[in-house]
C-alpha positions as CSV (number, residue, x, y, z in Angstrom):
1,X,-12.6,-45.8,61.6
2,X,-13.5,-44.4,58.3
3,X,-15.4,-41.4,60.0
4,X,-12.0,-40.6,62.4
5,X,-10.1,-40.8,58.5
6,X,-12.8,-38.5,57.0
7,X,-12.2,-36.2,59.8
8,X,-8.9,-36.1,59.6
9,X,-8.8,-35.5,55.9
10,X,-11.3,-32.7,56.4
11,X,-9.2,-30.7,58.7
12,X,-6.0,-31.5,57.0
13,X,-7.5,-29.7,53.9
14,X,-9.1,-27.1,56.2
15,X,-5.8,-26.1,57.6
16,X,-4.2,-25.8,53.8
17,X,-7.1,-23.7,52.5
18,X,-4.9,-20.2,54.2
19,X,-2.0,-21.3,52.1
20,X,-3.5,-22.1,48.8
21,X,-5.3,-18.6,49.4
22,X,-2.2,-16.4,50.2
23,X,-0.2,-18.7,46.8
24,X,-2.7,-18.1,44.7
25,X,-3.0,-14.2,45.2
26,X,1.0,-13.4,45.5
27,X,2.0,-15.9,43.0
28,X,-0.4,-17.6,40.8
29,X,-2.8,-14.5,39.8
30,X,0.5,-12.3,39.1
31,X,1.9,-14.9,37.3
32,X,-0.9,-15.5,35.4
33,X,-1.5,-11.5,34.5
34,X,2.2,-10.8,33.7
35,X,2.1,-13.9,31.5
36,X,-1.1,-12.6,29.8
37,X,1.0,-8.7,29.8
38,X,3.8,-9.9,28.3
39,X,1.3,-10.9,24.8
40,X,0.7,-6.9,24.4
41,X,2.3,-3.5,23.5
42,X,0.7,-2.4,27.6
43,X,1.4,1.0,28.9
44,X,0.0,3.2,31.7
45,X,-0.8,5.9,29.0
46,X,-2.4,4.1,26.1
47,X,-4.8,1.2,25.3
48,X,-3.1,-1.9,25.2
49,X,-2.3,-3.6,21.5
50,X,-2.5,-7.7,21.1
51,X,1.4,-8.2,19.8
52,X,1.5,-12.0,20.3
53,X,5.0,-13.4,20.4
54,X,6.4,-10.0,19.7
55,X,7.9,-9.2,23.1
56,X,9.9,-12.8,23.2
57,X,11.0,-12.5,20.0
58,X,12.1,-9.1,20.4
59,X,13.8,-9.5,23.7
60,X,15.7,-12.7,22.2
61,X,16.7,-10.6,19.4
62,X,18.0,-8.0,21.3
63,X,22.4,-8.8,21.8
64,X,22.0,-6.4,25.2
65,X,19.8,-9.2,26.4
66,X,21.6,-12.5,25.6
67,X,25.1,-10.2,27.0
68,X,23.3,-9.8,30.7
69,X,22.8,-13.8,30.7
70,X,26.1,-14.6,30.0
71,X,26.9,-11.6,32.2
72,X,25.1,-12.8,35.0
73,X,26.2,-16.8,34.6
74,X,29.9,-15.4,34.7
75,X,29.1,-13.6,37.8
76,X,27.6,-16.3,39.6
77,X,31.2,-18.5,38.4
78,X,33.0,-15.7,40.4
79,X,30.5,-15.8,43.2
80,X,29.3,-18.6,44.0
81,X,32.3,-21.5,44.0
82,X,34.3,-19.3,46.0
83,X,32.0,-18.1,48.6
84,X,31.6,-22.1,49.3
85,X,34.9,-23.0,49.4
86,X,35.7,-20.3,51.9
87,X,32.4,-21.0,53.6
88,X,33.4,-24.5,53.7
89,X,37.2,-24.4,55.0
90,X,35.3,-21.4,57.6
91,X,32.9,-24.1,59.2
92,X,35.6,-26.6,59.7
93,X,37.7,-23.8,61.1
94,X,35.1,-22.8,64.2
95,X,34.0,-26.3,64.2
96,X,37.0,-27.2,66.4
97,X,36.8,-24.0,68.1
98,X,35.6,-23.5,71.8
99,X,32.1,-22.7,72.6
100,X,32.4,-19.1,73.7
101,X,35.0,-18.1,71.2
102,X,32.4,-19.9,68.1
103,X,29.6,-17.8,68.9
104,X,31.5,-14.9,69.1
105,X,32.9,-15.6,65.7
106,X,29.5,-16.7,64.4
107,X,28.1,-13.2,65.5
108,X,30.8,-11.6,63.6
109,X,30.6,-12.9,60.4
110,X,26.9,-13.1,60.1
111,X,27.0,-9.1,60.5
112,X,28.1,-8.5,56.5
113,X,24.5,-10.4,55.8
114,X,22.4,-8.5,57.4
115,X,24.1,-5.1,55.7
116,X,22.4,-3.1,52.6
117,X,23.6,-3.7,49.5
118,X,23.3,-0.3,48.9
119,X,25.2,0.5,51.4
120,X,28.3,-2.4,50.9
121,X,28.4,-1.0,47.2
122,X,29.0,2.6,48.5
123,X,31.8,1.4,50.6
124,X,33.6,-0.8,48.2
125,X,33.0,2.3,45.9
126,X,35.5,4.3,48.1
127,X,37.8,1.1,48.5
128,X,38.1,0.8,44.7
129,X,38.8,4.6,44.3
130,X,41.4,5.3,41.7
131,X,43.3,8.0,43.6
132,X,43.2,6.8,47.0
133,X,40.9,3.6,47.8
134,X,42.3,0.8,49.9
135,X,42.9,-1.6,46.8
136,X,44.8,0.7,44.8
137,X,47.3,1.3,48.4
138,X,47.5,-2.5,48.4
139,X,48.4,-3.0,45.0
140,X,50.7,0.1,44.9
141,X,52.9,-1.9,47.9
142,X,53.7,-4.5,45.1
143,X,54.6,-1.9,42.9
144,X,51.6,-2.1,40.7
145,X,50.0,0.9,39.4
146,X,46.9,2.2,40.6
147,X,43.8,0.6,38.6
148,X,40.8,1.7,37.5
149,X,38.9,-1.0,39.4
150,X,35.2,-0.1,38.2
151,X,36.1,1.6,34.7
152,X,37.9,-1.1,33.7
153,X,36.0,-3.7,31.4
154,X,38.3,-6.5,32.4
155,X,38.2,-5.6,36.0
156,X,35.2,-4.5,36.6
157,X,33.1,-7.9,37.2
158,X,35.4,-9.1,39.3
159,X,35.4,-6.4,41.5
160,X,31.6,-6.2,42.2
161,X,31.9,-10.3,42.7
162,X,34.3,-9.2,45.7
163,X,31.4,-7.4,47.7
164,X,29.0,-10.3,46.8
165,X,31.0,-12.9,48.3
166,X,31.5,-10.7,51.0
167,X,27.9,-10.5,51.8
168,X,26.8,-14.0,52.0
169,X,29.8,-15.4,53.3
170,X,28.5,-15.0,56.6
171,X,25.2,-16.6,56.1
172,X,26.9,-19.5,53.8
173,X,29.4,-20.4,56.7
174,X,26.4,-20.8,59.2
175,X,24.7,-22.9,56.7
176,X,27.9,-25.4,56.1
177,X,28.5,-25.6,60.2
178,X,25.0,-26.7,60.5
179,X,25.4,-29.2,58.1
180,X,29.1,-29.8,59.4
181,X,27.9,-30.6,63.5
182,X,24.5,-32.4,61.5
183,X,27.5,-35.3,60.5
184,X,27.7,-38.2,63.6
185,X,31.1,-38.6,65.5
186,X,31.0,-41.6,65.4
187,X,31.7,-41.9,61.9
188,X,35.0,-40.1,62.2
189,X,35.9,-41.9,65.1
190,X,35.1,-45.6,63.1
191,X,37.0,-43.7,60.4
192,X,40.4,-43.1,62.9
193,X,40.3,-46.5,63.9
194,X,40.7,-47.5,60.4
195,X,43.5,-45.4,59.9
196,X,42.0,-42.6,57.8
197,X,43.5,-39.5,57.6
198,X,41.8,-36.1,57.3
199,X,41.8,-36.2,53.9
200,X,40.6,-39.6,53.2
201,X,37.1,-38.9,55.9
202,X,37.0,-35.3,54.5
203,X,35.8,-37.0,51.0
204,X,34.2,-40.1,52.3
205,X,32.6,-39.0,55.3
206,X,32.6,-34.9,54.8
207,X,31.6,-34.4,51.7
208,X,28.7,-36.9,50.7
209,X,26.9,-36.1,53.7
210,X,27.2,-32.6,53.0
211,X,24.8,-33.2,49.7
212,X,22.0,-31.1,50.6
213,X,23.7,-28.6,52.2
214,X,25.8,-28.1,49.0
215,X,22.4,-28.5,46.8
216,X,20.6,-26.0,48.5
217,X,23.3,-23.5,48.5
218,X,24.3,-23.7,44.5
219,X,20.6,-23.7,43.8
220,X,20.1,-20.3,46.3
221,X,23.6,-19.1,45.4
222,X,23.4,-19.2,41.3
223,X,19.8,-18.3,41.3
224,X,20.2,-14.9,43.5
225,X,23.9,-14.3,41.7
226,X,22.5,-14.1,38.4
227,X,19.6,-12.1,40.1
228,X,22.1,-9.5,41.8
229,X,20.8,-6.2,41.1
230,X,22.2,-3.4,44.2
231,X,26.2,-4.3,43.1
232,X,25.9,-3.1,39.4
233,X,23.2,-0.8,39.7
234,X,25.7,1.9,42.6
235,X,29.3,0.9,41.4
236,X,28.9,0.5,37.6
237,X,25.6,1.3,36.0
238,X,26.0,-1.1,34.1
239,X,28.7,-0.5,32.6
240,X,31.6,-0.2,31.2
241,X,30.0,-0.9,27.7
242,X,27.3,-3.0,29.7
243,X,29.8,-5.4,30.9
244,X,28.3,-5.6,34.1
245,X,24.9,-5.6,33.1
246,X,22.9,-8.3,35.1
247,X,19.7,-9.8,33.6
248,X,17.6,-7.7,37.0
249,X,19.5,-4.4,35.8
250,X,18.7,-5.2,32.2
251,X,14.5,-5.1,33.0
252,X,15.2,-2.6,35.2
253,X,16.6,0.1,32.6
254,X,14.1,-1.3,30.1
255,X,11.1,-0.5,32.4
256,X,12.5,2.6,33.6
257,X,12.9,4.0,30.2
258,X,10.3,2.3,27.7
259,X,7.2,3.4,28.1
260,X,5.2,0.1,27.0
261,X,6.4,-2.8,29.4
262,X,5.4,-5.7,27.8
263,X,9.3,-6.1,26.4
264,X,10.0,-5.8,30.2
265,X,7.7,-8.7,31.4
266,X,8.5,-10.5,28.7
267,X,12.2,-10.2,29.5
268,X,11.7,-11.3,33.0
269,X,9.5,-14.0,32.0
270,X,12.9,-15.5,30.0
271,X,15.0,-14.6,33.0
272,X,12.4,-17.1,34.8
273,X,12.6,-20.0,32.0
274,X,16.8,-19.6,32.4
275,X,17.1,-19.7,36.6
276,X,14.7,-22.9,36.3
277,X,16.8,-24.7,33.5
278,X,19.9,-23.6,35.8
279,X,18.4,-25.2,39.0
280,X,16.7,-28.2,36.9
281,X,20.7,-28.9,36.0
282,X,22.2,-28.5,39.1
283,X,19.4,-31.2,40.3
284,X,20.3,-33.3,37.4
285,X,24.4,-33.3,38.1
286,X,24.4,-33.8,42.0
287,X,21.6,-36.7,41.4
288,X,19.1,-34.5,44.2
289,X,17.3,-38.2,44.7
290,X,20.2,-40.0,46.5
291,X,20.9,-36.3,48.4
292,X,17.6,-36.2,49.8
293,X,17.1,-40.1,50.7
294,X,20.5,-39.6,52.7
């Protein structure tokens, strides 16, 4: 019996040694080496320089830095809640829908994921044109005046948050109907013969089941939000006066333009430290233990 366990045991550990292998080259070694980077003044051109905590302090010094987080947090606010509540209202909707008509639906929607950002920021570009884009046409039919949708600094987030619910909404919808046709009938149907009404089994039955779903997509959905790069990078820049400036866009400038990339290793180091405190909270408020023992 002991020899069968010992067996076992060996091939178990056998059959993780490809894992470990491919983890430690594409995570743990680069990790390691931009950790080690991010203590020196490193360029492509000159001999590295030992700055210690320079680069942190630096970066945490630096107001274009701190602005990005924010900017980022208050783009994931605009993204993130109302991508799920559409998502969420979405699932229910082809939920009760017919079989052929669902997966017809369920094509259609998941086609916005699987587009460019790239190329979703080039066409919302044309639909925020001053002159003659589609929101300016919308807006001039309730006699509003045409807006400067990007060049705007009190517009301008808002309007690259459109696109970015846009593109997940498909792939967020999917995600909630899984979870949705994951919930037994026969809860609802003990729930009807109580007398419940849709509300009432909506946030008894609904929405605690619906715990992991939810965790998982706040979790995916703030961390790649605050991540967004493609949006702010075609339709603003940046700017105006860096008010779309995402933490990604912020290394991304730095590293294109400074010639010693420390400060930009060092900044996405930070970026690192916040998107863990962000998902460590999220885990904290929705009480992940209870969520994943059901």
């Amino acid at each position: 019996m002991k020899k069968k366990t010992r067996l076992d045991n060996v091939t178990a550990f056998t059959m993780l040694i490809p894992i470990v292998v491919l983890l430690t080259i594409f995570v743990v070694i680069p990790f390691i080496y931009a950790l080690y980077v991010s203590f020196y003044d490193w360029s492509f051109y000159q001999d590295s320089e030992f700055v210690g905590w320079s680069n942190f302090s630096n970066v945490l010094s630096d107001p274009l830095f701190m602005m990005s987080i924010e900017t980022g947090l208050k783009f994931a606010l605009f993204v993130v809640p109302a991508q799920m509540i559409l998502a969420f209202f979405f699932a229910h909707v082809i939920r009760g829908m017919g079989t052929k008509l669902s997966g017809f639906i369920k094509t259609s929607i998941y086609i916005p994921t699987i587009i460019s950002g790239i190329i979703a920021s080039i066409i919302f570009v044309f639909i925020y044109d001053y002159n003659a884009g589609l929101a300016n046409v919308i807006v001039n039919m309730f006699g509003v005046e045409n807006q400067a949708w990007l060049a705007d600094a009190k517009t301008a987030l808002g309007s690259i948050a459109i696109p970015a619910v846009w593109l997940g909404f498909g792939i967020t919808s999917l995600i909630m109907l899984a979870g949705l046709l994951d919930i037994p009938e026969s809860y609802y149907e003990a729930a009807d013969l109580e007398g419940a009404g849709s509300w009432t089994k909506m946030v008894y039955i609904t929405i605690p089941l619906m715990k992991n779903v939810v965790l998982y997509l706040l979790i995916v959905g703030f961390t790649g939000a605050i991540q967004q790069f493609e949006l702010p990078l075609v339709m603003t820049g940046g700017g105006p006066l860096n008010e779309t400036t995402t933490p990604n866009l912020y290394i991304f400038n730095h590293f294109r333009n400074d010639l010693l990339v420390g400060h930009s290793i060092a900044s996405a180091l930070l970026l690192f430290v916040v998107l863990g405190s962000i998902s460590a909270i999220i885990f904290k408020v929705l009480n992940s233990e209870k969520a994943v023992d059901g």
